[in-house]
N, C-alpha and C positions, 0 to 999 in steps of 0.2 A: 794582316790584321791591322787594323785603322786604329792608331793609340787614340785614346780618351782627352776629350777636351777639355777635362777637369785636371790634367795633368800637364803642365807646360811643359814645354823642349827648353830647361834650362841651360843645355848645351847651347842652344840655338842664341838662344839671348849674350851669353856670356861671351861666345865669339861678335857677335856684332856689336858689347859694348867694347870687346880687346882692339875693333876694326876702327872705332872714332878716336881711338889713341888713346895716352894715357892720365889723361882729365880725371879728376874726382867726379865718380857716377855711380849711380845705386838703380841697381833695378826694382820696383814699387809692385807690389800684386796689389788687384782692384780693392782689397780691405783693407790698402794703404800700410802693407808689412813689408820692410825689407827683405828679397828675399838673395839677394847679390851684390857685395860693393866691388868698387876696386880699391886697390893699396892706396895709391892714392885718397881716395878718398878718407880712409882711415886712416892715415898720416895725418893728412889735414884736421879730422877731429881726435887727434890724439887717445884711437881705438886700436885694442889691440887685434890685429888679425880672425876678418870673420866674427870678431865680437858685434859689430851693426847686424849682421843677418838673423832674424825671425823678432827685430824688434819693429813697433809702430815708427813711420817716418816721423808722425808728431813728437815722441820722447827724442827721438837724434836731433830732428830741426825745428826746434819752436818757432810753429806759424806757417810750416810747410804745405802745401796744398795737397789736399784728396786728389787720388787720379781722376782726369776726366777727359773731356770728349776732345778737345782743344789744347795744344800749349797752355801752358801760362806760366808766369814770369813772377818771382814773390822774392822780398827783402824776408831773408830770414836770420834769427839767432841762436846758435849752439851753445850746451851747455856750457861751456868755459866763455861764453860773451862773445866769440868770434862772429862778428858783422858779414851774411853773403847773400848774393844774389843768386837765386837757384832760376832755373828753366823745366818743366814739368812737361814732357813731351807723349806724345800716344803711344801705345805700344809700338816695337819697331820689329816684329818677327808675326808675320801673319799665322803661325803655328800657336804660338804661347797665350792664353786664355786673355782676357782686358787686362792691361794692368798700364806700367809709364813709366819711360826713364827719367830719372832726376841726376841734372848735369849743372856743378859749379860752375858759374860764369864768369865769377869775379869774386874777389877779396874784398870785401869794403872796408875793414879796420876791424876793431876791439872795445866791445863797452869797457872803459876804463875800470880800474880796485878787481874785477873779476878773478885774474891770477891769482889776487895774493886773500881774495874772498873776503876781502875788509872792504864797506862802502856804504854810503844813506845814500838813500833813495827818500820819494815819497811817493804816494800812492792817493787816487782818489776812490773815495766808498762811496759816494750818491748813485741813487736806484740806475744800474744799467750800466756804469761805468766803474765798480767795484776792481780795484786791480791795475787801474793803466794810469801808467808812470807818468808822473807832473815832472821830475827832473830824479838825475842818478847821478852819483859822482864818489870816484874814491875818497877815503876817510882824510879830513882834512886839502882837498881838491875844492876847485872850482866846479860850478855846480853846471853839468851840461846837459843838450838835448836829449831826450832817447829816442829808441826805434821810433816813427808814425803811430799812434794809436796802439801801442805794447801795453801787455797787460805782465806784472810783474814776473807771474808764475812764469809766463812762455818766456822772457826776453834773460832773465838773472837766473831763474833755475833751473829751464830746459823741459818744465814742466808742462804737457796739454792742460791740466786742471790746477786749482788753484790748490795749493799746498794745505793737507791735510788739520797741519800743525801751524795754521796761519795764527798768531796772537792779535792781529787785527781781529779777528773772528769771534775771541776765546772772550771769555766773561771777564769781571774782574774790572780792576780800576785801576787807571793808569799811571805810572807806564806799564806797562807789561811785559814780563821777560820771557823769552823761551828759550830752551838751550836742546840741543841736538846731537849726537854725534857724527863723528866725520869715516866712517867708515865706506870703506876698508882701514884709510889710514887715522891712527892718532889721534885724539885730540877731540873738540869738541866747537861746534857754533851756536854763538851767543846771538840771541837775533832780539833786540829792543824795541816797541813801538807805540809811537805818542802822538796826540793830536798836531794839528799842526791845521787849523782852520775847521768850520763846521763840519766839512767832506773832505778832507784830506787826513790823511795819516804819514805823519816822518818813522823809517825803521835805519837801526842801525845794525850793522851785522860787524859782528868782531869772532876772531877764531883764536881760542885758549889751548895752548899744548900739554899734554898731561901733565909735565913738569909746575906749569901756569896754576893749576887748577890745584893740585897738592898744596902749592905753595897756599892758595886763598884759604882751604881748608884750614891751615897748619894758624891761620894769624885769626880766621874767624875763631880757632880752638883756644888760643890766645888769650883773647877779648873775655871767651867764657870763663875761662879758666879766671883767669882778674876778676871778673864782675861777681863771680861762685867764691871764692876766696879756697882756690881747692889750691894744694900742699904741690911741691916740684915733681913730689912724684906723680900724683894725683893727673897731674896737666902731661905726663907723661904717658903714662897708659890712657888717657884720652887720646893723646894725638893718633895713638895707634889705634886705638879701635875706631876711630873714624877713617883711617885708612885700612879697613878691614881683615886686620890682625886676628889669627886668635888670641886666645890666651896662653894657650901653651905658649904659640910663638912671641907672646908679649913678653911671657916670664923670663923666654931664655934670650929673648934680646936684651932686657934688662937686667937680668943675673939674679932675678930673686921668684920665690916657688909657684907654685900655681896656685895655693891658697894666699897668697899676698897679695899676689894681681887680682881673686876676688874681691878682699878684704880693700883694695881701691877702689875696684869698680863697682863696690857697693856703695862707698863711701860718695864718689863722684857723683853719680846717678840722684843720689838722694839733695845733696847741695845743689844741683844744677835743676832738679824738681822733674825728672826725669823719669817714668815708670821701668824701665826698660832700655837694655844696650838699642835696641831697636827704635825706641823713643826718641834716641840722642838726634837724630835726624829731626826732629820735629825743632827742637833745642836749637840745631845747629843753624835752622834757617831761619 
């Protein structure tokens, strides 16, 4: 029985990419999906095991090439900034349906701030060039070239499209904040963006640890609390319901009953001009 040409001999390919040694290599189906790396190569983008297989080559190597008929040879950038040279070869197993191995050639370096995810860039908006990088540099760094012709999304965030939550994009009058979180781990990114010429936009990216961010709340609550003329205690069960406390747990933090922590949180609410524990958020920003 003649197997199906809609099904490759992934056996077939995986030996003949183990037989070119052990070089960072990924095997490409013709819809441009991973569907085999080696360790190697997941070492090098700091993947866990088999985590690259069934994702697009675009998301793993921003600026990667479609498979196609011919080699081809591309500068491309990984999400963590790592700078490389790929090679895009034909299929190499006349069984396995079209598709193309993708083999690191070389290491070129590291867009600089990337590790530690703190850095300005600037970006051009005029028709047809929306996104590619005028210059990028860690925070406080000398301002250097970037990739040829990078468009921000592929080169700094690993992205094929341009970021969802671009505040270059978003309405509103500048500067413009947007904040994100950082999950899986911790924490949160601050991403700022301001003119910087008729077609150009300056962003800065800064990343706040949940510690960072408490703290900001705790001093905005501060500010309110002084400006409202609200009582020690008052500014007390504020801080806590803005770090979302109940009130049970506000009473027995504090040592006094559950009707007292009302009898605050009424009080506050009203000084601060507030309709609502849930209002405080409008208050707070």
């Amino acid at each position: 029985m003649t197997r199906a040409r809609s099904e490759p001999d992934w056996g077939a390919v995986a030996l003949a990419m183990l037989e070119r040694g052990r070089e960072p290599a990924a095997w490409v189906d013709a819809a441009g999906t991973v569907r085999l790396a080696t360790a190697s190569l997941e070492r090098l983008l700091g993947a866990a095991p088999r985590a690259l297989e069934g994702r697009p080559v675009a998301a793993v190597l921003a600026g990667a090439p479609a498979p196609a008929e011919g080699r081809v040879e591309r500068e491309v950038t990984t999400a963590a900034g790592r700078r490389l040279r790929v090679a895009l070869e034909p299929g190499i197993e006349p069984a396995c349906e079209p598709g193309a191995l993708l083999r690191v050639l070389e290491v070129l370096g590291d867009l600089p701030g990337l590790g530690a995810g703190e850095l300005d860039y600037a970006i051009e908006t005029g028709p047809g060039a929306f996104g590619r990088l005028a210059w990028v540099r860690p925070l406080g760094g000398a301002a250097l070239e970037p990739v040829p012709a990078a468009r921000c999304h592929e080169a700094l965030h690993g992205r094929s499209e341009p970021c969802a939550d671009c505040p270059v994009r978003g309405g509103g009058a500048w500067p413009r904040v947007h904040a994100r979180t950082l999950a899986p781990a911790p924490g949160y990114e601050v991403v700022t963006a301001a003119p910087e010429g008729a077609e150009r936009v300056r962003l800065t990216v800064r990343r706040l640890a949940e510690a960072a961010v408490h703290g900001l709340v705790e001093a905005r609550a501060r500010a309110l609390a002084r400006g409202a003329g609200l009582s020690e205690r008052e500014e007390a069960v504020l801080n806590r319901l803005l770090q979302g406390e109940g009130l049970a747990d506000i009473g027995r933090a504090l040592g006094i009953t559950l009707r007292t922590v009302k009898f605050h949180q009424a009080n506050l609410l009203r000084k601060l001009g507030a309709e609502s524990r849930a209002d405080l958020a409008r208050v707070l920003m």
